[in-house]
Every structure is written in C-alpha cells, then in structure tokens.
C-alpha positions in Angstrom: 66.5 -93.3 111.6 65.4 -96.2 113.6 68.5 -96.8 115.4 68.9 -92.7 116.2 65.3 -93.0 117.7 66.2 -96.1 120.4 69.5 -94.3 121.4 67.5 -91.3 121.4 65.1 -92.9 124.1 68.2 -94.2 125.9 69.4 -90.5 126.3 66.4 -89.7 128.0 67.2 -91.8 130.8 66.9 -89.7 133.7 64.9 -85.9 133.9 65.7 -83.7 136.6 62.8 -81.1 137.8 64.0 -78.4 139.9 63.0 -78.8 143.5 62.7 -75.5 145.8 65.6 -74.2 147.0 67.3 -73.6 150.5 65.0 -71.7 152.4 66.1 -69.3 155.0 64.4 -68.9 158.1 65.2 -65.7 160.3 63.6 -65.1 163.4 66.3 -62.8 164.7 65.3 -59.5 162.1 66.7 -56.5 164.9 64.6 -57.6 167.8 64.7 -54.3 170.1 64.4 -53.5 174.2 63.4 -50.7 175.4 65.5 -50.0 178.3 64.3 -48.7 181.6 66.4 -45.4 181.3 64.0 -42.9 182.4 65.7 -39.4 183.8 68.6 -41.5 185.2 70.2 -42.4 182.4 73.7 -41.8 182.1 74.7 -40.4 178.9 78.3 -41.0 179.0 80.0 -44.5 178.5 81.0 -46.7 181.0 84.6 -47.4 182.1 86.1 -50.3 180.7 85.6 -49.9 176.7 88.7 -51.0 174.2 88.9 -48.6 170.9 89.1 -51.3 167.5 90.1 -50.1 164.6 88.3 -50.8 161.2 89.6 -53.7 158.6 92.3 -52.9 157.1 91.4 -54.4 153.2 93.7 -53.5 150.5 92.5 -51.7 147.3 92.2 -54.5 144.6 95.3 -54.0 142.1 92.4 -53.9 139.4 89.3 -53.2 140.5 88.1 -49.6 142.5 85.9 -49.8 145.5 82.5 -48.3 145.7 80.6 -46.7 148.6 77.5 -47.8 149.1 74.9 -45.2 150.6 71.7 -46.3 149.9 70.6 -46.7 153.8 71.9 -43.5 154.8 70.3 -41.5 151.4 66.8 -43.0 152.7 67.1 -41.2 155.8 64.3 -38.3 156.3 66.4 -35.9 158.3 69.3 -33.7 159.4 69.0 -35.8 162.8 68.6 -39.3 161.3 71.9 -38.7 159.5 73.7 -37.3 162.5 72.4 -40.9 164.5 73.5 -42.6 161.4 77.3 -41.0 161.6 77.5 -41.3 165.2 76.9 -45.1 165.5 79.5 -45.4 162.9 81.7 -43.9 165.8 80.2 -45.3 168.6 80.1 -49.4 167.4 84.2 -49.3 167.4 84.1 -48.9 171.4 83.4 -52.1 173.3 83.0 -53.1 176.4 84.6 -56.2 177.9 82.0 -56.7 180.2 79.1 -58.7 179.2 75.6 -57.7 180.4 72.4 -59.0 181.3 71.5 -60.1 177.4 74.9 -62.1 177.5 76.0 -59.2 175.3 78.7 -56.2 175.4 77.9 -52.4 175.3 79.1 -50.5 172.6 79.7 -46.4 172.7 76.4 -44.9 173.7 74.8 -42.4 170.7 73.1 -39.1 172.3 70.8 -37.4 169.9 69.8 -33.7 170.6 66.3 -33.2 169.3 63.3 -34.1 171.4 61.1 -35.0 168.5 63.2 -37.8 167.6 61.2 -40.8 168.1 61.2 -45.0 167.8 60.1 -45.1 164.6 63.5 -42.8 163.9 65.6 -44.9 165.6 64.4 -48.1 163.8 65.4 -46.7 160.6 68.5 -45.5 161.5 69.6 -48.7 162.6 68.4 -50.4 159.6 70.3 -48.0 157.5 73.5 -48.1 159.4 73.3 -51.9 159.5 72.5 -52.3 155.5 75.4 -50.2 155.0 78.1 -51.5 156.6 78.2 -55.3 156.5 81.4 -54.8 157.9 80.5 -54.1 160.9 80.3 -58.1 161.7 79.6 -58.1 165.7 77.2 -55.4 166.0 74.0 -57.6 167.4 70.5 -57.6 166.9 69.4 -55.7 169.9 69.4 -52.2 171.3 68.1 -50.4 174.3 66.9 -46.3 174.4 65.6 -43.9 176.5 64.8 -40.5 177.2 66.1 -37.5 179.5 64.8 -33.9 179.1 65.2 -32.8 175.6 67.7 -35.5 174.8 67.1 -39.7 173.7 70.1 -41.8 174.2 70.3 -44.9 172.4 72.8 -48.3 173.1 73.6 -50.7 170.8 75.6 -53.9 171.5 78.3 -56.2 170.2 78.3 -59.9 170.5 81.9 -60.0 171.4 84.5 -58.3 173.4 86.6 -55.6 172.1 90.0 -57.2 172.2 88.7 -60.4 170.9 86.8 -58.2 168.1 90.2 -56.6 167.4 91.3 -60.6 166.8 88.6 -61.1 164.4 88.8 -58.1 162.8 92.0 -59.3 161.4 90.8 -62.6 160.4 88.2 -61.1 158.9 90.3 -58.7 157.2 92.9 -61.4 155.8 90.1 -63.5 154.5 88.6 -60.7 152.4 92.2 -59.5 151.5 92.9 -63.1 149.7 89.7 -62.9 147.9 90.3 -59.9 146.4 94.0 -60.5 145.4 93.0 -63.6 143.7 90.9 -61.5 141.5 92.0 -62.3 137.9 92.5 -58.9 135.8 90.5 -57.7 132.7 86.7 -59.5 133.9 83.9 -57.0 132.7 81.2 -56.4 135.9 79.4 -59.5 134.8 82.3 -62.0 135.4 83.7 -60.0 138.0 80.3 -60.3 139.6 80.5 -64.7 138.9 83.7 -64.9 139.9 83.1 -63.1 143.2 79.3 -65.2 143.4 81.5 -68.8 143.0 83.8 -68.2 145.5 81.4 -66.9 148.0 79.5 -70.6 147.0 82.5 -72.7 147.0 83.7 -72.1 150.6 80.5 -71.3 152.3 77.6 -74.0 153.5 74.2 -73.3 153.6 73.5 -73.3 157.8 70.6 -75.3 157.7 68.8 -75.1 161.5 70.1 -71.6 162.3 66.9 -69.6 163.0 67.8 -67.1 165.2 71.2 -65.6 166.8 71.2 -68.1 169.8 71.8 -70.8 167.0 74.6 -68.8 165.5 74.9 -65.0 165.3 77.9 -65.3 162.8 76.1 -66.9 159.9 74.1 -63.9 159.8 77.5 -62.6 159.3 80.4 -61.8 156.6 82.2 -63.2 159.2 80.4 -66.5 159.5 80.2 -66.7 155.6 84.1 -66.0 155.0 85.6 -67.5 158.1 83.6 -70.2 159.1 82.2 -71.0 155.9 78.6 -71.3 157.5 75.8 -69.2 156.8 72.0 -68.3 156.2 70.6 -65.9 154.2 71.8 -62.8 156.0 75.3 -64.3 156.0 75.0 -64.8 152.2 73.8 -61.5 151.1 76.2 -59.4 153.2 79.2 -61.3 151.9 78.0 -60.9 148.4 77.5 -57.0 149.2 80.6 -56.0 150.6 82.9 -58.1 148.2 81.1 -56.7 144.9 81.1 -52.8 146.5 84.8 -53.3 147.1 85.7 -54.2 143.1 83.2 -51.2 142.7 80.1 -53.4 141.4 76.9 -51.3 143.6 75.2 -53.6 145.3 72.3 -53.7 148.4 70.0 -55.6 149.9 66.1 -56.9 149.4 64.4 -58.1 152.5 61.0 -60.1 151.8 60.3 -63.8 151.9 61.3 -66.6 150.4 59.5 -70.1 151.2 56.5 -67.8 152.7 59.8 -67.4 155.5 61.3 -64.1 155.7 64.4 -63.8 153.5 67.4 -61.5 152.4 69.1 -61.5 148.9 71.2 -59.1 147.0 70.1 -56.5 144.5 73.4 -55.6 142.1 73.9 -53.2 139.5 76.0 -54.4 135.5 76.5 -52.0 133.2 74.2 -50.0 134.7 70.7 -51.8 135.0 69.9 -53.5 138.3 69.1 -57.5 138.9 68.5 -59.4 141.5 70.9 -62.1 142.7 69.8 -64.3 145.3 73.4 -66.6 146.0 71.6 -68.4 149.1 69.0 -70.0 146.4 71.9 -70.1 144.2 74.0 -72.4 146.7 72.5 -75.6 145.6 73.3 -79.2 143.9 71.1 -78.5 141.0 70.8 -74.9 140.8 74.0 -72.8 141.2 73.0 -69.6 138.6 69.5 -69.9 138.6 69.0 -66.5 140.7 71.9 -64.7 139.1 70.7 -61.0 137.6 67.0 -61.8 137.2 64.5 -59.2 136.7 61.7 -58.1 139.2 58.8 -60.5 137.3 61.2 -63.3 137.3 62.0 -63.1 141.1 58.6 -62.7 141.4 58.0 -66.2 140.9 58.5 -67.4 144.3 60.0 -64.5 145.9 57.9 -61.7 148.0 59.6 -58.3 148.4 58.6 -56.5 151.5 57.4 -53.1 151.1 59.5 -49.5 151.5 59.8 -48.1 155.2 56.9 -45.6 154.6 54.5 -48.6 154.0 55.6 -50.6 156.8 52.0 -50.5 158.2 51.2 -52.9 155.1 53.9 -55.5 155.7 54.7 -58.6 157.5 56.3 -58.9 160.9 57.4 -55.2 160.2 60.0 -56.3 157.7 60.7 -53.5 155.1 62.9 -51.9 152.5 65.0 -49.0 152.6 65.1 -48.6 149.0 64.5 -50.7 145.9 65.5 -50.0 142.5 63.4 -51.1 139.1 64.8 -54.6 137.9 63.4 -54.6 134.5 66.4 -55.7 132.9 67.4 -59.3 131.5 70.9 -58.6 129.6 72.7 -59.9 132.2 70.6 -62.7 132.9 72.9 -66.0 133.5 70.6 -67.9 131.0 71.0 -64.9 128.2 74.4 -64.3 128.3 75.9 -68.4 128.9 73.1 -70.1 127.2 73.0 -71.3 123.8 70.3 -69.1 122.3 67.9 -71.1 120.5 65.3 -69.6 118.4 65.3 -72.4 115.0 66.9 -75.3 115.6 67.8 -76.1 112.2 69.4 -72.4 111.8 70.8 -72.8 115.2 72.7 -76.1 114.8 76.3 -74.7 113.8 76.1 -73.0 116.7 74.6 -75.8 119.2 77.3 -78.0 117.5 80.0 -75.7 118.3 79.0 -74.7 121.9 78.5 -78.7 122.6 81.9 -79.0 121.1 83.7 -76.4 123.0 81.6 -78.1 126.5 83.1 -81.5 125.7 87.2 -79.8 125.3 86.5 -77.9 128.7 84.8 -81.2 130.1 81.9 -79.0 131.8 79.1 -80.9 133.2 76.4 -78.9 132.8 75.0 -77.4 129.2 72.3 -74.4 129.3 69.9 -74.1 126.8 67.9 -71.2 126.4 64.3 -70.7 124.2 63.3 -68.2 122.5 59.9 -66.9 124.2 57.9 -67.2 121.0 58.8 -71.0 120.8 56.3 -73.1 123.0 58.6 -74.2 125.6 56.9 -77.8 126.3 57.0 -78.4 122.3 60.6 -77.1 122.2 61.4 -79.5 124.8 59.8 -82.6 123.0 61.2 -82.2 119.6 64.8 -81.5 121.5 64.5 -84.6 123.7 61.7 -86.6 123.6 60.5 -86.9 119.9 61.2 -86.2 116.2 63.8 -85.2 115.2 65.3 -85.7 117.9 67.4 -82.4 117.8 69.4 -82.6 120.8 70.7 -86.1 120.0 71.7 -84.8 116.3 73.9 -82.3 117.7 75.4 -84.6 120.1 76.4 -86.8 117.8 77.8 -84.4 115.5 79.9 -82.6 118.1 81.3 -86.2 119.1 82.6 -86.5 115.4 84.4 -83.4 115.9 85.8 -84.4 119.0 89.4 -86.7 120.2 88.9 -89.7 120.1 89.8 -90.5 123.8 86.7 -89.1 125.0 82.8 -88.6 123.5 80.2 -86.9 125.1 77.8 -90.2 126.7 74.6 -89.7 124.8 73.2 -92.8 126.8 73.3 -90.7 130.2 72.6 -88.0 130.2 69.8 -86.0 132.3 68.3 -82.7 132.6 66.9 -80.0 134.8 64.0 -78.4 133.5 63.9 -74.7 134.1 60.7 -73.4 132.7 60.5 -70.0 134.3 63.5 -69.1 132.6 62.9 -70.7 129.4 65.6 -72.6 129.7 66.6 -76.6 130.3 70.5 -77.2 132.1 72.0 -80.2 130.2 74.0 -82.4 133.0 77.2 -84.0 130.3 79.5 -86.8 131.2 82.0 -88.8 129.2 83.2 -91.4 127.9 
C-alpha cells in the first residue's frame, strides 16, 4: 500500500485547470447607411449586373437535407416575408462596379407598402442573413430610402459577380467533399461530431479579426471551409449549413461571450435542442466542452441577447430571432462519452474496461463524469489525490489486461478539471 501511495503521488504530476476559451470579438454586427435617396431614387438596377447561380451541393448518399426557416417564421408580416423572398432574388445580381464603400451593388428590393419602416427592414435582413449562410458575400451594409408610397432598399456584396460565380464553385466543392466523406449509419449525435471535428480540424481560430476590414471571409462559411480561418460568425455558419444539409436543424444564438459579443450554434438530436458553441470548442484543452449543453450550463459564461421584440433591453442592439428551450442534457458530450461514475467500487468493471478499451485505441484523453450527488472536490481527491487512490487502481488493473508492448504511463499523466460539467478529462500517454 505504501508503494501504490508514492506512485500514486507521482501520477499526480501535472493538473490542468481550464483556462477561458477563444473569445470572439465582432465589431462588424450589420452596421447600416441610410442612403441619401429621397424622391430621386431610382428603383430599377443599374446596368452592368452578372446573374450567379446558387451552389450546386449534392444530396448526401445518406443523409436528407433540412430547410431551415426559423428567420423567415419570426417575421410579423405579409410584407416582411415578401422583403425576405425578394432579397433571396435580388443578392444573386451583382455588380462589377465597386462603389463608394469599396463594395458592389446587388439587385435593388422595392417594397410596396408605405408603413414599412427601419425597424422592418432590420429584421428582415437579419432573417434573411440567419437563414442562408450560403449566401457567403452578401456584406454587412445596406442603404434605403423612400419615394411616394414605396421604400427601396440596397444591399451589397463584397465581391464581384464573375469572381463570386468563381467562389461559388470553390465553395461548392469544398462543402461537396465534406459531405461525401460522410461515413453511413451515424445516429444525429455522431453525425453531428463527425461534422463538429472536421469543421475543427481544418479551420483556425482568426485571432485579431474584429471587424470586416480585418477579414470579411472569416465571418464566412467561406473563410471557415476555404481558407480555413475564422471567428465566431465563420464558425457558427459553417456548423449551420453543414448539419441542415444531413438534415440535423440547426440556428444561431447571438449574445456575448468574454463580456464581447458572440455567435454560436443552437442544434436539435433526437429532438431536444443544445447548444454547441464549436468556436469555444476549437481549443488545445477543450475540444467538446460546448458540445449539446443545456441553457443553465451555457449560462455559465455565456450571455444570450434578448428576442427582437425586447431589443430595447439589449446591448449594442444585438438580438435573437428565435430561441428554443435547452433543458436537455442526453446528448451532452460528457453523458453520452464519459465513464459514468456514481460508486467507484461498483463502477470499477466498468472504469477498467473503458481504460482498457482507451489504451487499444491509444486515445489521449479519458472523460470522467460524476454523479451530481457525489461531492465533486471529494470525488476528485479520493480519485487522484488521496485514499484509495481509485484512479491509480484502475490504471493498474487495465495495464494487466493490456499487450505487453505498451502500458498506460501512470507516472505522467495530467488532468483538466471541468467542474461545471462534473466532469475531469484524463490526458493518457504510453509506454
């Protein structure tokens, strides 16, 4: 017992504690202009615009795409709606000629109704945008006006139309060879981790980008999947519009993160909804901590800005469009990979065989998960740091069960302590 107690202390060599995540920082959120349109504004387009055609993504051989509404269903009226359906006509014209904001004009949108007012507008656009993440160039600014009975709105692209018909084919190939490396037969949850660790794997977090003059493509899908750069924005539409094209619903939540505005996912699994913030997610020591938690737990160190209606109560006039109950925890990262432990006595076959199983697929990390009715500091010291010593029993009955080429290194091996989860992430090597 002596000897298990010094080899013991030896495994305790290094603790990790979670630092804060990535932070995002936007200070681009659909900055508007009003133009100077007055009764001589012209309601038709310009010469000069190039028709683009929409990306031309295959059907996954598995998997059925969804259509996600959610903006346009928030909309109040018969005349939001008909905005909403015209820009999705009018941002496929572009000009070639840039303008005074170094940007290009896009089809003009003519609304009919003289009570149609800013306010309108602004949520349209949100909608429209929230929607179709697709819809990669269309930038953060947009001019209106008013003749007579009618209100004309403008919106812009950052690029060209023949060099966004170009992209739109990159664009299209790269989401093309996600999907068709889709393995067959995941349920929603591992679809969903599948889809969340290749979005992480080929995309860097784009630390400095504040605002579109940095970098309008990592706010992108494009930035995310092409360039592998991205912030926030970036993250969470990439991580939208790959899980509504295997048919997995999922939107947006706008709030702060880091007391700095912030965007991340909200996604639906077998039919309750979590929140999934991959940005947070995209980090050394903390790739699932975000995946499908519930409302209280994003709560933590997330803010969620209000609904439209109450966007006299939020900050910088950041809002939601809609926002779905999270109270869910079933498809929790932690409950559904963890070893559960409730008794560790009663749970060692189980620890033993999980630790076993870690070892033959040589995985580096190992989740624990407590039961909520065991004090989490106390489970921690008996585990670790005191008798009996728990974790180091099961180590070194899982290395008797293991080949004798390699044995899990009980004399380095550190941890990340996760206590708003309940959880601790074992880091394994071997030797």
């Amino acid at each position: 017992m002596k000897k298990m107690k010094c080899k013991a202390a030896a495994f305790l060599i290094a603790v990790s504690m979670l630092n804060c995540m990535s932070g995002c920082f936007i200070n681009d959120l659909l900055e508007h202009a009003q133009g100077q349109l007055f009764e001589s504004v012209k309601f038709e387009d310009d010469s000069g615009y190039t028709q683009v055609t929409a990306e031309t993504v295959a059907d996954s051989a598995y998997y059925k795409p969804k259509a996600v509404t959610y903006g346009y269903d928030s909309l109040d009226s018969q005349t939001q709606k008909d905005c909403y359906n015209d820009m999705c006509t009018a941002v496929y014209r572009i000009s070639e000629e840039k303008n005074e904001y170094d940007l290009y004009a896009t089809g003009k949108v003519n609304i009919k109704d003289k009570s149609f007012t800013e306010k309108d507008l602004e949520k349209c656009i949100k909608a429209f945008t929230m929607d179709h993440s697709e819809v990669f160039w269309v930038a953060n600014r947009y001019t209106y006006g008013a003749a007579g009975n009618q209100f004309v709105v403008q919106l812009y692209s950052y690029v060209g139309g023949e060099e966004c018909k170009k992209r739109i084919v990159k664009f299209s190939d790269a989401v093309n060879e996600v999907l068709s490396n889709i393995p067959s037969g995941l349920n929603e949850y591992h679809l969903e981790k599948y889809i969340h660790d290749t979005v992480l794997s080929g995309c860097t977090y784009a630390a400095g980008v504040n605002d579109a003059e940095d970098g309008w493509e990592e706010f992108t899908v494009y930035g995310t999947l092409i360039n592998g750069s991205a912030v926030c924005e970036g993250y969470s539409h990439t991580m939208g519009l790959l899980l509504n094209k295997v048919g997995i619903p999922c939107y947006f939540v706008n709030g702060y993160g880091e007391n700095s505005p912030h965007m991340w996912n909200i996604v639906n699994i077998d039919g309750n909804w979590y929140h999934l913030d991959s940005t947070w997610d995209d980090n050394d020591n903390a790739y699932y901590h975000y995946f499908n938690i519930d409302d209280n737990t994003v709560l933590h160190d997330h803010e969620i800005s209000p609904l439209y209606e109450d966007t006299d109560t939020s900050k910088d006039g950041i809002f939601n469009l809609w926002l779905p109950e999270c109270t869910s925890d079933s498809a929790n990262y932690f409950i559904v990979e963890s070893t559960y432990v409730y008794d560790f006595n009663e749970c060692r076959d189980v620890m033993v065989a999980d630790l076993v199983r870690a070892a033959e697929n040589k995985d580096t990390e190992f989740t624990i998960k407590f039961d909520t009715a065991l004090d989490y500091n106390e489970a921690l010291r008996v585990m670790f740091n005191g008798e009996p010593y728990y974790m180091f029993d099961y180590i070194m009955e899982a290395n008797k069960q293991l080949d004798t080429d390699y044995k899990i290194n009980d004399e380095n091996v550190s941890l990340i302590i996760l206590e708003q989860f309940s959880s601790v992430v074992v880091k394994l090597e071997y030797v």
